[in-house]
N, CA, C and O atoms as a GROMACS GRO file, in nm:
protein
  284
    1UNK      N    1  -5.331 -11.095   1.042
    1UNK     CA    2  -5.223 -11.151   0.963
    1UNK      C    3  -5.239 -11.303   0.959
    1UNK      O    4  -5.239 -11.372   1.061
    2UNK      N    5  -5.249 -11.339   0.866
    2UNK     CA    6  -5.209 -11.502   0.808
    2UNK      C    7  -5.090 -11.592   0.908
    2UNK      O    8  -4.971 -11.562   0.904
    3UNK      N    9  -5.126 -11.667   0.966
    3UNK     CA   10  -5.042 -11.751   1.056
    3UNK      C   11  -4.946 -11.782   0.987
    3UNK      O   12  -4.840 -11.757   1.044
    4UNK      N   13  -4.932 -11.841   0.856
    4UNK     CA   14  -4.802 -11.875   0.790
    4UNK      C   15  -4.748 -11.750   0.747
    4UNK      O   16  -4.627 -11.774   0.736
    5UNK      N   17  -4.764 -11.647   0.720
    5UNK     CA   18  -4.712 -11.499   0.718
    5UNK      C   19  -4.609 -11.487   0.812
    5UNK      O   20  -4.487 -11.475   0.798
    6UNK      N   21  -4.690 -11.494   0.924
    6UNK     CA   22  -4.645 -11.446   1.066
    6UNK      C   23  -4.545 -11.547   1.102
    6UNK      O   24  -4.465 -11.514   1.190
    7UNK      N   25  -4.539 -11.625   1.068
    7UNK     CA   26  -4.402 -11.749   1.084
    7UNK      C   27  -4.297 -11.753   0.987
    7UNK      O   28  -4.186 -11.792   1.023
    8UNK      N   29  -4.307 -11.736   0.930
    8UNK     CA   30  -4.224 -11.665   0.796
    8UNK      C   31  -4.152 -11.524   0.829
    8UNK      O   32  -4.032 -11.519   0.802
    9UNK      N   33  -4.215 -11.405   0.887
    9UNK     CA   34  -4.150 -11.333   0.935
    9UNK      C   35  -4.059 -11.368   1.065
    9UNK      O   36  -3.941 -11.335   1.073
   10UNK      N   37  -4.114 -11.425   1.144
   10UNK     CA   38  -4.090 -11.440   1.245
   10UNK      C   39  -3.923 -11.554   1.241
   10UNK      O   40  -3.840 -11.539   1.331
   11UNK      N   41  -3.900 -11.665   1.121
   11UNK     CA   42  -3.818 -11.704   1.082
   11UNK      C   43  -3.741 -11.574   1.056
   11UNK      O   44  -3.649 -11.548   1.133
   12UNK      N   45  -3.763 -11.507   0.976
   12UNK     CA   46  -3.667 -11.405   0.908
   12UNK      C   47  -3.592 -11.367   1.033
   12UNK      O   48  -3.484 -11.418   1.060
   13UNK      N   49  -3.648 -11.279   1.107
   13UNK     CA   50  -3.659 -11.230   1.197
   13UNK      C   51  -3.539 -11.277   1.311
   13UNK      O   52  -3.459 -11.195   1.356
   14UNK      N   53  -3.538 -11.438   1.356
   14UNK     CA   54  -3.488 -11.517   1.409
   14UNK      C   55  -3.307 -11.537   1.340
   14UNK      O   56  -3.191 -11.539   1.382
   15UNK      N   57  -3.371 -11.546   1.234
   15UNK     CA   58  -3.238 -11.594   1.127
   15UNK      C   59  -3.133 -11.469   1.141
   15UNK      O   60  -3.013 -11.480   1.166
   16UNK      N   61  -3.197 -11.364   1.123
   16UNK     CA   62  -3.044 -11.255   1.144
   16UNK      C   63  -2.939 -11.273   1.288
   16UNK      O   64  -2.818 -11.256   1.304
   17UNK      N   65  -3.019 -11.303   1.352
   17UNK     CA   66  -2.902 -11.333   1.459
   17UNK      C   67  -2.901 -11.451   1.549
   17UNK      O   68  -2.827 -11.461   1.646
   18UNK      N   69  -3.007 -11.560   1.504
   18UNK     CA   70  -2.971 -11.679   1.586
   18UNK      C   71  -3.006 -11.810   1.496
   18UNK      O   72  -3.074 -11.909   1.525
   19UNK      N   73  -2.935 -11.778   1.377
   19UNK     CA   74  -2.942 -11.883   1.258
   19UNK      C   75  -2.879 -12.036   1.350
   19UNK      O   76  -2.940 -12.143   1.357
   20UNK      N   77  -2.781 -12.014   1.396
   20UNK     CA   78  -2.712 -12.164   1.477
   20UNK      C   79  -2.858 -12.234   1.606
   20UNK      O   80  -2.882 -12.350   1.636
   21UNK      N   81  -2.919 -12.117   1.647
   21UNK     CA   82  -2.993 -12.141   1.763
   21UNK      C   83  -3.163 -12.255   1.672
   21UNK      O   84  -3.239 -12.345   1.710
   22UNK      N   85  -3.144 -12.182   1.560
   22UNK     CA   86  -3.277 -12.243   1.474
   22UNK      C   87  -3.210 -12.369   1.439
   22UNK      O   88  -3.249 -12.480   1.475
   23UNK      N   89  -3.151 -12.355   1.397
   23UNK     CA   90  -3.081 -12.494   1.331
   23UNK      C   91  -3.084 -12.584   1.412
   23UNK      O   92  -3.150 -12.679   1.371
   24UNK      N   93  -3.034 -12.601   1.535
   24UNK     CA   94  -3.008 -12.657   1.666
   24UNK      C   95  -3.175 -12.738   1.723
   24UNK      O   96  -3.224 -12.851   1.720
   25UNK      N   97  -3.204 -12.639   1.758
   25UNK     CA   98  -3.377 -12.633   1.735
   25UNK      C   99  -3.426 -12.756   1.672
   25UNK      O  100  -3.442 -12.872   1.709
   26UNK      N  101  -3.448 -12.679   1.549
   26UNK     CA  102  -3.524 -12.776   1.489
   26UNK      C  103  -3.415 -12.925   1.399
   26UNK      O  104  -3.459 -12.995   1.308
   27UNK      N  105  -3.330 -12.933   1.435
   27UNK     CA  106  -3.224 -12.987   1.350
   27UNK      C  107  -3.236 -12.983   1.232
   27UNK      O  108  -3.274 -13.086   1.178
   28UNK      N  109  -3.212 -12.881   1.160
   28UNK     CA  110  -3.205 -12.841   1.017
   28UNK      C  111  -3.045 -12.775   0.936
   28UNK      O  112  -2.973 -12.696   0.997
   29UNK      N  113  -3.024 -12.809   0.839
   29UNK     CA  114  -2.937 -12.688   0.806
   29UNK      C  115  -3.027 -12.585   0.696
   29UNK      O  116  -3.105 -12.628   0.612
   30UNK      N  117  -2.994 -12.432   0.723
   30UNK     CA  118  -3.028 -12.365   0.724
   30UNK      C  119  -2.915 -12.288   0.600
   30UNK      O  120  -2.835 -12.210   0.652
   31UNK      N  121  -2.904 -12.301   0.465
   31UNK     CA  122  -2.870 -12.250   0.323
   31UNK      C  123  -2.867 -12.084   0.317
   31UNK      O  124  -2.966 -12.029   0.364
   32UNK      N  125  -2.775 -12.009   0.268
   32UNK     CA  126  -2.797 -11.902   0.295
   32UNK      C  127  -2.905 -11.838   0.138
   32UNK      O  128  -2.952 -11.724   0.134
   33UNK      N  129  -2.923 -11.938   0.032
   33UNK     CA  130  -2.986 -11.933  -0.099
   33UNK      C  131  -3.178 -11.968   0.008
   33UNK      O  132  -3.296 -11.948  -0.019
   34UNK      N  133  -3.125 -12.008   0.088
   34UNK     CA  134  -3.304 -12.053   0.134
   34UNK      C  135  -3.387 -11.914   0.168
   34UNK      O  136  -3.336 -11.811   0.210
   35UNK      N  137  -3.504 -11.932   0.143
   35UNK     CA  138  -3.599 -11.768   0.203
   35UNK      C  139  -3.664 -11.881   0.324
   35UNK      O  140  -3.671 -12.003   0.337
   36UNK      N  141  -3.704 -11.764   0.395
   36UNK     CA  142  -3.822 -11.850   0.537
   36UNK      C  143  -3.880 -11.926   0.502
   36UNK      O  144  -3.863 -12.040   0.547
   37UNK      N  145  -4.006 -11.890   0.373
   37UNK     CA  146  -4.082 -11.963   0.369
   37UNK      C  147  -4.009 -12.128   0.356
   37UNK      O  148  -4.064 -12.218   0.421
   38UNK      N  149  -3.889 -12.161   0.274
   38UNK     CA  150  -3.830 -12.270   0.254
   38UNK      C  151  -3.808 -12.339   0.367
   38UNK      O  152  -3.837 -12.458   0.382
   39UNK      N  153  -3.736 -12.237   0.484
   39UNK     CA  154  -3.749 -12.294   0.640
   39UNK      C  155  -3.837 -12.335   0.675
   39UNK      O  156  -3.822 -12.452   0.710
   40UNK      N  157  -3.984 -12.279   0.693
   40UNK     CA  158  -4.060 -12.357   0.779
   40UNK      C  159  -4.081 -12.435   0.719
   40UNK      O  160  -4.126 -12.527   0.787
   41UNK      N  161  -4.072 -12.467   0.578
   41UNK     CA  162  -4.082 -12.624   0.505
   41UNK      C  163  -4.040 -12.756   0.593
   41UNK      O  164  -4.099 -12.855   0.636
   42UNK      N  165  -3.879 -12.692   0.598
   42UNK     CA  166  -3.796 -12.789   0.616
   42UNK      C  167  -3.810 -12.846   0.735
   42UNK      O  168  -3.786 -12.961   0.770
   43UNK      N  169  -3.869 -12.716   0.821
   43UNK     CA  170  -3.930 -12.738   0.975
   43UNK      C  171  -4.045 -12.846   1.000
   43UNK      O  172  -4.047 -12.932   1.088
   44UNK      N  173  -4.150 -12.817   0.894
   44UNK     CA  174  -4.241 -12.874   0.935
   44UNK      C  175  -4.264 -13.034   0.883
   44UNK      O  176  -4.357 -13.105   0.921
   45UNK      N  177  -4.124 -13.088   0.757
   45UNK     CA  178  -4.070 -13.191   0.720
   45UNK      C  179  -3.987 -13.233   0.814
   45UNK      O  180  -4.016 -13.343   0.860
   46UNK      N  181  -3.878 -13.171   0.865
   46UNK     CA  182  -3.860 -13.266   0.991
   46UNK      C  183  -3.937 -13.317   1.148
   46UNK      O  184  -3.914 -13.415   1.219
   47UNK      N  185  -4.040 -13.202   1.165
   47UNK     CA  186  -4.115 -13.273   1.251
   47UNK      C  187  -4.238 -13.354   1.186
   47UNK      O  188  -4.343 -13.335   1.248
   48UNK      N  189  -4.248 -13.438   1.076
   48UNK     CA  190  -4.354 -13.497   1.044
   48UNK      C  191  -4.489 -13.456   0.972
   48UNK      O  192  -4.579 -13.539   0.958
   49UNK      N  193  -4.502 -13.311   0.922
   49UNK     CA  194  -4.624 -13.233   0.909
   49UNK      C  195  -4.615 -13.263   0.774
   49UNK      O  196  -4.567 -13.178   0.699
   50UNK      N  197  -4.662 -13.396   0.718
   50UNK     CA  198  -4.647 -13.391   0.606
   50UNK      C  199  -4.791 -13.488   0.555
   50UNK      O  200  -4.826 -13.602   0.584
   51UNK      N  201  -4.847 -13.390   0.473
   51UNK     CA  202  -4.998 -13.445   0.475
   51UNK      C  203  -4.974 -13.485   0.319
   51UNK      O  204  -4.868 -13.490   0.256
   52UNK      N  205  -5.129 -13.515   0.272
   52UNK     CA  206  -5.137 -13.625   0.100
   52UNK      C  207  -5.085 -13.563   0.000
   52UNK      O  208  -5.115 -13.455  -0.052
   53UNK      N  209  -4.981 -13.660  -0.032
   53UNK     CA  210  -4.888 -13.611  -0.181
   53UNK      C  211  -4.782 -13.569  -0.140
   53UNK      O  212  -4.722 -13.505  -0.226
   54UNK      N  213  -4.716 -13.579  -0.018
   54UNK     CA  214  -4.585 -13.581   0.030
   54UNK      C  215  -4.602 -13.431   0.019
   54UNK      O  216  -4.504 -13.381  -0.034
   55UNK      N  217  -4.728 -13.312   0.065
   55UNK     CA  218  -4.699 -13.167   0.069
   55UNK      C  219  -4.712 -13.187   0.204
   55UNK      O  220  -4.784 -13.267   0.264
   56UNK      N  221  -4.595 -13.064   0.266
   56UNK     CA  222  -4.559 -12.998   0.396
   56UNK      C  223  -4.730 -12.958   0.430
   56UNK      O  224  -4.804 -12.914   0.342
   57UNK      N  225  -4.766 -12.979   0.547
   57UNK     CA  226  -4.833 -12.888   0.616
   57UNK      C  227  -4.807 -12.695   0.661
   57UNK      O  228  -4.819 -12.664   0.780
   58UNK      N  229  -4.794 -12.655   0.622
   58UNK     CA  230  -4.726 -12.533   0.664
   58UNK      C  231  -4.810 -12.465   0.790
   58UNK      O  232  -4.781 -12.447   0.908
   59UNK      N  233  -4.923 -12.437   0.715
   59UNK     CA  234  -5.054 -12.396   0.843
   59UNK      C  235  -5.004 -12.483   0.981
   59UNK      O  236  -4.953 -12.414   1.069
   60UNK      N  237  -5.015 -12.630   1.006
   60UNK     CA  238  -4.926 -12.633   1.124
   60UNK      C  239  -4.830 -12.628   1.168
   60UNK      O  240  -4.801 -12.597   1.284
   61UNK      N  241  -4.733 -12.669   1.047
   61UNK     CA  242  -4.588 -12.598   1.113
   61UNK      C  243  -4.582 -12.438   1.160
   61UNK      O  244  -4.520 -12.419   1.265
   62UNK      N  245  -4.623 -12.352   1.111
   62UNK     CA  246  -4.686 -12.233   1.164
   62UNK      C  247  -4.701 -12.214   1.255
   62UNK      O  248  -4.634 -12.134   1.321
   63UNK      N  249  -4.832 -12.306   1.311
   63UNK     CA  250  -4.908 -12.276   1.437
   63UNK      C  251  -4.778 -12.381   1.560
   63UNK      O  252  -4.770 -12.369   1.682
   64UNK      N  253  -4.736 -12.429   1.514
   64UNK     CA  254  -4.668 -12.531   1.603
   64UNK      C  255  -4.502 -12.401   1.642
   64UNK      O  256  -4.457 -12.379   1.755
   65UNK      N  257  -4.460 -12.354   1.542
   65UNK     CA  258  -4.328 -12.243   1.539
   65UNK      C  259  -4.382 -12.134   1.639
   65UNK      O  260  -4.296 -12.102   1.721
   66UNK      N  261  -4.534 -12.049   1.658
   66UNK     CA  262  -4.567 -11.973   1.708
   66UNK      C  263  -4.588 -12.000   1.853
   66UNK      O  264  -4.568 -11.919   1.943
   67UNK      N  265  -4.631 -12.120   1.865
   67UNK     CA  266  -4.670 -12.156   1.994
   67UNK      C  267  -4.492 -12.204   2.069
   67UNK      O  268  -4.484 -12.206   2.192
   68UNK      N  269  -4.381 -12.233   1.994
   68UNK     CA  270  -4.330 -12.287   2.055
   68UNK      C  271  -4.253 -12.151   2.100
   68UNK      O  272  -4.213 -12.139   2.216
   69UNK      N  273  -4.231 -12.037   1.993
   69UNK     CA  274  -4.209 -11.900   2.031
   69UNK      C  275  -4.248 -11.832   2.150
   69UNK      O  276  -4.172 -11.790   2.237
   70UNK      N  277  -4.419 -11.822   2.144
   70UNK     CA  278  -4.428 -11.791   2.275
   70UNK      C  279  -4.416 -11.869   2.405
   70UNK      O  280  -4.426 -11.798   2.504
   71UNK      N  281  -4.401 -11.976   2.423
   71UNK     CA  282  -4.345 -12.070   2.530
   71UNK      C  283  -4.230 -12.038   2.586
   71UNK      O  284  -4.181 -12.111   2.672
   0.00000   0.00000   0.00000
């Protein structure tokens, strides 16, 4: 499976029952119109993953959401 897949689910996943706990987290607000993929956007824009042309990194916000999961 595709690392940004797998973080995307894994948002979903998170969001049904600890939407306040993500938010908190990553200090985001969290839209109920947003899909995951929009989250780890917003995730990987507030921690800085933002490479040429002002696009999100996602691949590391990804790898950075997974690793902090299993921690």
């Amino acid at each position: 499976i595709d690392i940004e897949t797998l973080a995307v689910e894994l948002i979903s996943e998170i969001r049904k029952d600890y939407k306040d706990l993500l938010e908190q987290r990553y200090k985001i607000q969290i839209s109920d119109s947003e899909d995951a993929y929009d989250i780890l956007c917003n995730i990987g824009k507030k921690r800085g993953m933002v490479i040429r042309g002002g696009e999100i990194d996602t691949e590391r916000a990804a790898v950075m959401l997974i690793d902090e999961y299993r921690g």
